[in-house]
N, C-alpha and C positions, 0 to 999 in steps of 0.2 A: 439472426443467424441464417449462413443459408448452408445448406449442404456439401462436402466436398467437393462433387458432381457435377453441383447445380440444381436449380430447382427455385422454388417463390422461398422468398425472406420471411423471418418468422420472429416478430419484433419480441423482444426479451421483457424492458422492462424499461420506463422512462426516470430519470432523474434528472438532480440539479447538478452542477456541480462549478463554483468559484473558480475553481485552480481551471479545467479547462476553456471557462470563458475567457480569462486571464493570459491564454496563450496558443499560439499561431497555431490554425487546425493540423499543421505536416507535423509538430510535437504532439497533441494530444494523446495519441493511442501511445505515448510512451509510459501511462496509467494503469494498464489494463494488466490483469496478472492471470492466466490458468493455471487451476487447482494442478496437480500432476495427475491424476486419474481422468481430467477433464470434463470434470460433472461442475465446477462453482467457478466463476470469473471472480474474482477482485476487483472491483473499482472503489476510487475516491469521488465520494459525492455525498446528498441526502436527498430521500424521498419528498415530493411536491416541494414549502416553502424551505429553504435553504437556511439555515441557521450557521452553521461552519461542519465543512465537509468531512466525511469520516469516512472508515473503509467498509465496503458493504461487500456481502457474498451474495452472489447471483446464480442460481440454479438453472443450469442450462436446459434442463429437461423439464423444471414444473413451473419456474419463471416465480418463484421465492424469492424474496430480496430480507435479505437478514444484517444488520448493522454487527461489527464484530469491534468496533472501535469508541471510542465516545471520548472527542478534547475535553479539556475544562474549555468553559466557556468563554475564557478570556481569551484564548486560543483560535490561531483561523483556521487548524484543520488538520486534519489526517490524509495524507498525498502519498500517490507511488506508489501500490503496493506489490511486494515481489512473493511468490510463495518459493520455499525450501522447497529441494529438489522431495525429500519424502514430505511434502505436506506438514512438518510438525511445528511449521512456524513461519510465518510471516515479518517480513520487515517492510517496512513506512517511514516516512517526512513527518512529525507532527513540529509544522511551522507554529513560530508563537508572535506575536505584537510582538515587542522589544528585543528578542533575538531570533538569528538565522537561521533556526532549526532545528531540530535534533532528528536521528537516525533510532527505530525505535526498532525491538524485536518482541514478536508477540507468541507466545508461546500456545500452541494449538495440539487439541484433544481429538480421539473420534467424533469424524463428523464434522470437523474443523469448526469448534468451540473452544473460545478461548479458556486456556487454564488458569490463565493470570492477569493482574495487570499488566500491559505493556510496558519494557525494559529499556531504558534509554542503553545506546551504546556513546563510547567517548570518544569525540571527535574534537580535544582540544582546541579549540580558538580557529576551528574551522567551520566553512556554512557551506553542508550538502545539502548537493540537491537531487540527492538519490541514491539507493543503494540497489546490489546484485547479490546472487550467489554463484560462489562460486566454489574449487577445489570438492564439489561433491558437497556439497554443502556446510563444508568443516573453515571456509573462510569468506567474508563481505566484502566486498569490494567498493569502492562509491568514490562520486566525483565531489570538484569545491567550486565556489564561485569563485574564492579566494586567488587559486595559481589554475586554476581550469586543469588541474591534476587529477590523477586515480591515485587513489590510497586501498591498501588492503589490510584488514586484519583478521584474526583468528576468533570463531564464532563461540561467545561464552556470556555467562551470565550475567548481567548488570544490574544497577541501583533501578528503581520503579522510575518512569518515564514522566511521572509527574512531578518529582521531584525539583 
């Protein structure tokens, strides 16, 4: 980090991370998420050896790195993650082997701990590769690979992400 201002850089914290060795360093930082209070980062990665990437909180001020995500392990990983305009939720990519993807919503506590399992949302016979928020946080937005479209829908509860 370095200061608005300016000033010496002040390294956060090191990680792995598959998804952005996997693509051109001018996309990368399209990973990164701030808390809205602006104390935790969101990144997609894992700490030292890499096993499949998940979404981690990063404390800007004591340099914590806390895992908030965890694939099944046949899974290559938790990608993208966006936080809600009020913090109370998180959405991610958790890519799988055999299919394109899914768009997952994670429902977060004080202190942004997760409440739940992560929520698949339905993106019939489409493969995102990312989601936003948007309308104040009351709708998602997200792209395809499929027609390189934006799709929008309305932000509510889904089947468990594992599913």
């Amino acid at each position: 980090m370095i200061a608005p201002l300016g000033g010496p850089e002040r390294r956060l914290f090191d990680f792995v991370s598959h998804w952005y060795e996997s693509i051109p360093a001018a996309t990368s930082m399209a990973g990164l998420s701030w808390s809205p209070d602006g104390k935790w980062l969101a990144v997609s990665g894992d700490i030292g050896a890499a096993e499949n990437d998940r979404i981690l909180l990063v404390s800007v001020e004591t340099g914590e790195v806390r895992p908030i995500t965890q694939p099944p392990s046949n899974e290559l990983g938790d990608y993208l993650p966006a936080f809600s305009p009020d913090g109370s939720a998180i959405l991610f990519v958790r890519q799988t082997k055999m299919t394109p993807g899914d768009i997952c919503h994670l429902s977060l506590g004080p202190g942004y701990v997760p409440r739940e399992e992560p929520q698949k949302l339905p993106t019939p016979g489409l493969r995102p590769v990312g989601a936003e928020w948007a309308g104040r946080g009351r709708e998602i937005v997200f792209g395809t690979l499929d027609d390189r479209a934006l799709y929008r829908m309305a932000q509510r509860e889904q089947p468990a992400c594992e599913d």
